[in-house]
C-alpha positions in Angstrom: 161.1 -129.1 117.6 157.7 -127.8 116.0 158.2 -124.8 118.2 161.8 -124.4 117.9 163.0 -125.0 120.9 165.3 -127.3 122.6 164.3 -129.6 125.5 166.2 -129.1 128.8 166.2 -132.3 130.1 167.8 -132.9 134.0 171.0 -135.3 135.1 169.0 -137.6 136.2 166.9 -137.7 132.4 170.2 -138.3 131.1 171.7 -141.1 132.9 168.2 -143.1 132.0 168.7 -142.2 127.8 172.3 -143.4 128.2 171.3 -146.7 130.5 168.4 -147.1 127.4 170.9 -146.7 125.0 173.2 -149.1 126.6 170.4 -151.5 126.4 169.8 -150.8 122.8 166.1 -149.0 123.1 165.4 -146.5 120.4 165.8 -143.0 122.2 167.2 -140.1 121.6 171.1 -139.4 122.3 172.2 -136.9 124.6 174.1 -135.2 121.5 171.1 -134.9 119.6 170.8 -131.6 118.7 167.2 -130.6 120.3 168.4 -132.0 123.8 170.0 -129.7 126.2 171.5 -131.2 129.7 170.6 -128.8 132.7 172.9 -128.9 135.3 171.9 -127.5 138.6 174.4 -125.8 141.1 175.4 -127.5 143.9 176.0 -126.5 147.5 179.0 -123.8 146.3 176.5 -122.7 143.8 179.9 -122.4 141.3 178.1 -123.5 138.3 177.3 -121.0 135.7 180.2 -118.5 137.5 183.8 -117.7 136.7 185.2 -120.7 139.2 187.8 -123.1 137.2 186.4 -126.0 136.4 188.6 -128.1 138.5 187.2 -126.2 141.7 183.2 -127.2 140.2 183.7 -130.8 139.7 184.3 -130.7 143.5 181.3 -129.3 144.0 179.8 -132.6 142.5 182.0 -135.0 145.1 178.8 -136.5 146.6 176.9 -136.8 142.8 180.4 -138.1 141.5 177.6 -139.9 138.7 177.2 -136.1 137.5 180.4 -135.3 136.7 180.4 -136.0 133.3 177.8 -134.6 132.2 179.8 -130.9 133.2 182.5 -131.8 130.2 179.2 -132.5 127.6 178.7 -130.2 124.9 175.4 -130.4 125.4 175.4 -129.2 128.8 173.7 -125.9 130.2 173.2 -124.2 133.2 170.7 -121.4 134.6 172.5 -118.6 132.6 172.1 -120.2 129.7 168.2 -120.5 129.9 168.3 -117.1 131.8 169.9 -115.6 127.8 167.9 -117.2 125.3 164.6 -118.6 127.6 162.4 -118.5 124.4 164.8 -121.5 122.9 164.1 -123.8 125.8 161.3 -126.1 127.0 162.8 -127.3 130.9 161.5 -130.0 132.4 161.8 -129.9 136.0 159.6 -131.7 138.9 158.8 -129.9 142.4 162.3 -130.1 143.4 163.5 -128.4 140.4 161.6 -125.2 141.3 164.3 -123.8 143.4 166.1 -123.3 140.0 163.7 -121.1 138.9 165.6 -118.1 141.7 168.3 -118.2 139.1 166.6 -118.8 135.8 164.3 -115.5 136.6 161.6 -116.7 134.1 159.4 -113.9 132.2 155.6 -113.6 134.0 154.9 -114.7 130.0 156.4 -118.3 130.4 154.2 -120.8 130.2 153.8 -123.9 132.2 152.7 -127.3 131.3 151.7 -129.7 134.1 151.7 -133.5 133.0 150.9 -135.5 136.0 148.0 -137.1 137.8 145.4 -134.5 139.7 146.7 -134.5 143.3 144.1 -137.0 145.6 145.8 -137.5 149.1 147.0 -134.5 151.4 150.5 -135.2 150.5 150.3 -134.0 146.7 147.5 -131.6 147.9 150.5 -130.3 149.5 152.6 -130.5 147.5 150.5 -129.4 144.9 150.0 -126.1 146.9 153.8 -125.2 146.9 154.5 -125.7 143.3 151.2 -122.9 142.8 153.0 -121.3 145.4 156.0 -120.9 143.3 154.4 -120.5 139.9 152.4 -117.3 141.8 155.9 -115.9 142.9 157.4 -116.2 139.9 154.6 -114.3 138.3 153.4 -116.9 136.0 149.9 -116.3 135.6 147.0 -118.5 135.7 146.2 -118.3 131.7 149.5 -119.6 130.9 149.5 -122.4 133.3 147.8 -125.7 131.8 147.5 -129.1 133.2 147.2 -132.8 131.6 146.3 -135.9 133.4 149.1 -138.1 133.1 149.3 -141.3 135.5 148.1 -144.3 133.8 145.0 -144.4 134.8 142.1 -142.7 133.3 140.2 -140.1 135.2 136.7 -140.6 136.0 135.5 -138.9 132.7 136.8 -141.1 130.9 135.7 -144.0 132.5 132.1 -142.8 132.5 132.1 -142.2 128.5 134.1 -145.7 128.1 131.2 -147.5 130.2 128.5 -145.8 128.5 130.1 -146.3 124.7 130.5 -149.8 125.9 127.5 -150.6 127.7 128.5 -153.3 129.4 125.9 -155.7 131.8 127.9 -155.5 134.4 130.5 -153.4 136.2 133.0 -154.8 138.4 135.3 -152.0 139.9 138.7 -154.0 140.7 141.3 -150.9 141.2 139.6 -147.7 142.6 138.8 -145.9 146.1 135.7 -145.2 145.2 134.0 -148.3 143.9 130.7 -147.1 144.8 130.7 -144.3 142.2 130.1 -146.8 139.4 127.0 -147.6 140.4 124.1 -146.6 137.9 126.8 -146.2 135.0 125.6 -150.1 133.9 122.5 -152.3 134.5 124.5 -154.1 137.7 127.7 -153.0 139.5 129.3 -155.5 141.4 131.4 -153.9 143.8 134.0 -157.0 144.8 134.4 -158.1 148.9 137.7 -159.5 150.1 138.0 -163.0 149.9 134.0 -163.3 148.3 134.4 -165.1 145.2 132.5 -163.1 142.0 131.0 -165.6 139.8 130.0 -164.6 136.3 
């Protein structure tokens, strides 16, 4: 809003605001007037053409949950981004970069990663194919920026929490790497299975 622009938020985004709404939880409705609903083509790639809409709500036979949202006044598709992309913020996972064909974005966008720092050849993975796209798309490196976003602090963190703190003792409970605690307080216990810790 600060930025004037809109969020584009996917289907699936709005089914969870409605099912929160439902269950009375203080969120945003899906005609508020910052929220945009991107719908994504299906296999007949109709949506955002001249097909009647009775021939694109076929399209949607197998996401029949979708539907709705094509009738919303709030709903836009890839042309509508592709007009007026300086009004929009998407928000779109991996799977979502296939839209971007379509959308065409400007080398200038800019893209915001919020998610944890990929640490297991899957996400390395799949880290390397959304770079992949972001490179084809032209989106360059200065306008790309990434925040750790997971639940669990990074290791940064955790060092300049233990040394504000300065605890006695450390007892890494929830980590792959217990071992890199050690030194960070006077005694790190690093826990066994089934060995009892007494304190």
């Amino acid at each position: 809003m600060e930025n004037d622009r809109m969020l584009a938020i996917s289907t699936k985004q709005a089914y969870l605001l409605e099912k929160l709404l439902e269950a009375g939880s203080n969120v945003p409705k899906l005609d508020d007037k910052n929220i945009r609903i991107f719908l994504t083509r299906r296999a007949w790639g109709l949506l955002g053409g001249d097909a009647p809409k009775s021939e694109i709500k076929k399209d949607y036979a197998y996401t029949k949950w979708e539907e709705h949202y094509l009738d919303h006044k709030n709903m836009i598709t890839y042309k509508d981004i592709q007009e007026q992309y300086s009004k929009f913020v998407l928000r779109a996972d991996l799977f979502d970069m296939t839209e971007l064909i379509d959308i065409k974005p400007p080398a200038d966008s800019t893209f915001i990663s919020s998610v944890v720092e990929p640490f297991d050849d899957e996400m390395m993975i799949s880290d390397a194919k959304l770079r992949a796209w972001l490179k084809h798309f032209g989106i360059q490196k200065k306008n790309q920026h990434h925040t750790h976003c997971s639940g669990h602090a990074p290791g940064c963190d955790l060092k300049r929490i233990i040394s504000e703190i300065t605890p006695e003792v450390v007892i890494p409970i929830h980590t792959e790497k217990p071992g890199k605690f050690r030194g960070l307080a006077k005694r790190c216990i690093i826990p066994k299975l089934m060995q009892p810790i007494n304190l």
